[in-house]
Residue frames as qw, qx, qy, qz and C-alpha x, y, z in Angstrom:
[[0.000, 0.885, 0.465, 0.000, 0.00, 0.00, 0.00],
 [0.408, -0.739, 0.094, 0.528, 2.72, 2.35, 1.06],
 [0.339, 0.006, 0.518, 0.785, 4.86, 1.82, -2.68],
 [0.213, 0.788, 0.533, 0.223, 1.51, 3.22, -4.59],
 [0.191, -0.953, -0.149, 0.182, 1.50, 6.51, -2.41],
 [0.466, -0.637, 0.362, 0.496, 5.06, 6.62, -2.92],
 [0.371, 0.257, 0.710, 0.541, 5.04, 5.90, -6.94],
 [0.044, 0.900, 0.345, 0.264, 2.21, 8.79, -7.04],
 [0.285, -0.879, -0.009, 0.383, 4.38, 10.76, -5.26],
 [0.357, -0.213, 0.575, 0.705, 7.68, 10.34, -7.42],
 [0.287, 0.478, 0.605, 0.568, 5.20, 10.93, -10.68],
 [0.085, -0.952, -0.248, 0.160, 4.05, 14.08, -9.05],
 [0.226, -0.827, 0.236, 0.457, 7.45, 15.10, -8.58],
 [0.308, -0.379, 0.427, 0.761, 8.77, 14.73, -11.57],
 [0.209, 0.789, 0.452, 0.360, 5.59, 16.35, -13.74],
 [0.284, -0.915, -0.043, 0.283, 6.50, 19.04, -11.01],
 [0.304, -0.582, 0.396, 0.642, 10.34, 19.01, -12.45],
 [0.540, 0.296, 0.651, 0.444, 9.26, 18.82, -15.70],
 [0.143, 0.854, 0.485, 0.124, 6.65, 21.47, -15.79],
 [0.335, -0.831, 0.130, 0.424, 9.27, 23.63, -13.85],
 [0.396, -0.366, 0.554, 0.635, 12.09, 23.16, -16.78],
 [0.274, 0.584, 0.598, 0.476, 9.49, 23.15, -19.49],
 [0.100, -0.968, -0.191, 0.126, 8.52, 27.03, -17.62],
 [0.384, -0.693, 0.323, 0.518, 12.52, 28.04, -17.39],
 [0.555, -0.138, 0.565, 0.594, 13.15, 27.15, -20.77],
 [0.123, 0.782, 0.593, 0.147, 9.92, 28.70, -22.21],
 [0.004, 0.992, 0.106, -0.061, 10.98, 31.99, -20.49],
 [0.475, -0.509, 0.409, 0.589, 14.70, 31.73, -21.74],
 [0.500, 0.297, 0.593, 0.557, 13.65, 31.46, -24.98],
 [0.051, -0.821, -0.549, 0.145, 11.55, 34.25, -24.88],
 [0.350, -0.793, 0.211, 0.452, 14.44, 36.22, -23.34],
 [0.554, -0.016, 0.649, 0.521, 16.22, 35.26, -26.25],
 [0.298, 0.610, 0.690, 0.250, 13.75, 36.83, -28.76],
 [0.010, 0.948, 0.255, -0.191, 12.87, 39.49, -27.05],
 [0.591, -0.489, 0.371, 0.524, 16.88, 40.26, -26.97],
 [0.360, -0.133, 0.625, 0.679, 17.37, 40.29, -30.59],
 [0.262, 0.822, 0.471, 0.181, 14.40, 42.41, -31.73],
 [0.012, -0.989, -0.133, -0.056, 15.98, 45.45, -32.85],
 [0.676, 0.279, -0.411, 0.544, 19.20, 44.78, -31.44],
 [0.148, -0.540, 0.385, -0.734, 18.21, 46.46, -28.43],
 [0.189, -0.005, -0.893, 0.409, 18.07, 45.27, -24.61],
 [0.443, -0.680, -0.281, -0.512, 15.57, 45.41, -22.32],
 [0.309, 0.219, -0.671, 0.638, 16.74, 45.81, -18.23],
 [0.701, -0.508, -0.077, -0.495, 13.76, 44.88, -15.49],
 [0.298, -0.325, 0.720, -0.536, 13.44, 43.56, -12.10],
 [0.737, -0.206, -0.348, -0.541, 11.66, 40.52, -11.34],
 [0.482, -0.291, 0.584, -0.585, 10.15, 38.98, -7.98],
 [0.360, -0.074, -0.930, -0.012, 9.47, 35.45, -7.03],
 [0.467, -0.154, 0.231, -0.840, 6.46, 35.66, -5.19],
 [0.287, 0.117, 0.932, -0.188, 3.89, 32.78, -4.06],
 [0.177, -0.332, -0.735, -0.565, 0.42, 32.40, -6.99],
 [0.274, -0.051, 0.426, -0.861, -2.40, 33.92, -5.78],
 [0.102, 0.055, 0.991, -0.060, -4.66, 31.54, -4.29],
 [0.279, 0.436, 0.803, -0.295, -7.75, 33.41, -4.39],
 [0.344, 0.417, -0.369, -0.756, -7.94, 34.23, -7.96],
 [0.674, 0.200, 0.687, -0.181, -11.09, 31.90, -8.69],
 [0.645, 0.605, -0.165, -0.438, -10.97, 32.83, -12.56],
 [0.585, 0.525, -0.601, -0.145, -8.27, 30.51, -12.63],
 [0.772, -0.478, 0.240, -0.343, -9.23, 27.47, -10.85],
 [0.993, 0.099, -0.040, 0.052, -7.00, 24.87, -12.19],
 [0.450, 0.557, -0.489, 0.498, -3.97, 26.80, -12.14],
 [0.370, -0.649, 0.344, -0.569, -4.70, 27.13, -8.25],
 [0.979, -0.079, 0.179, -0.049, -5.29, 23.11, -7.79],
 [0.940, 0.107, -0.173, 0.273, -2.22, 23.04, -9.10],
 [0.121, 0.696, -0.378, 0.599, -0.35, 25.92, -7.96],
 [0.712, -0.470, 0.197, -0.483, -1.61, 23.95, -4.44],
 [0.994, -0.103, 0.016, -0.044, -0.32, 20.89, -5.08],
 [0.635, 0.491, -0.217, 0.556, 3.05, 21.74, -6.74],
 [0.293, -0.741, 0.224, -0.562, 3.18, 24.06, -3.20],
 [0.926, -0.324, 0.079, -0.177, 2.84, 20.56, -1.24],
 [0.958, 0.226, -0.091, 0.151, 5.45, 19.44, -3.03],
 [0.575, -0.498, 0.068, 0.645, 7.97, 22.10, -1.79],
 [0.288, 0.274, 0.402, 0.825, 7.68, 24.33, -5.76],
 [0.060, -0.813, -0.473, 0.334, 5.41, 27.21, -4.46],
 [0.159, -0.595, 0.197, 0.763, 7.20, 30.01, -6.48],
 [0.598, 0.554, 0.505, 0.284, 6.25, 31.57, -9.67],
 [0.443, -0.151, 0.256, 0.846, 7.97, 34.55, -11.72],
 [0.200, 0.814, 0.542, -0.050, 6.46, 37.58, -12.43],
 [0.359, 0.351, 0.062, 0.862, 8.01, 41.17, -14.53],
 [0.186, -0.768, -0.473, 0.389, 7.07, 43.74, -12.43],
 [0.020, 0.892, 0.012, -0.452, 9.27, 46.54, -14.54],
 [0.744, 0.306, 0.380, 0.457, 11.14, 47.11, -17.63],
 [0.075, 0.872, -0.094, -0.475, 13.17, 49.54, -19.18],
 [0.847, 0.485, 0.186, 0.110, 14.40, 50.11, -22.58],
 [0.566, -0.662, 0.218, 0.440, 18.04, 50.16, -23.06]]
């Protein structure tokens, strides 16, 4: 009984480390783009901060922002400023 719980756990965690490296690489590419429009930078600030739980518009991200929280990955990345350089 115990291996199950423990087999659901390990597949939790590693959709969790997927989803996380499928997010970091998503927002490197990005960077990457953004970077090479124009040939000009861009120079902001950004805060790690915890999903906000009681935003009901998005109910699945919260079920999982909850669970992935259990799991010890509570943190999500947010621009908060930008300047053009």
């Amino acid at each position: 009984m115990f291996s199950i719980g423990k087999n659901i756990v390990e597949g939790a965690l590693n959709t969790t480390g997927d989803l996380a490296g499928s997010v970091i690489n998503a927002g490197s590419n990005i960077a990457g783009q953004i970077s090479n429009i124009g040939g000009q930078k861009i120079k902001g600030k950004v805060i790690l901060m915890r999903s906000n739980v009681l935003d009901f518009t998005e109910f699945h991200s919260s079920l999982l922002d909850n669970f992935t929280e259990l799991l010890g990955g509570g943190v999500s990345l947010q621009l908060i400023s930008a300047t053009q350089t």
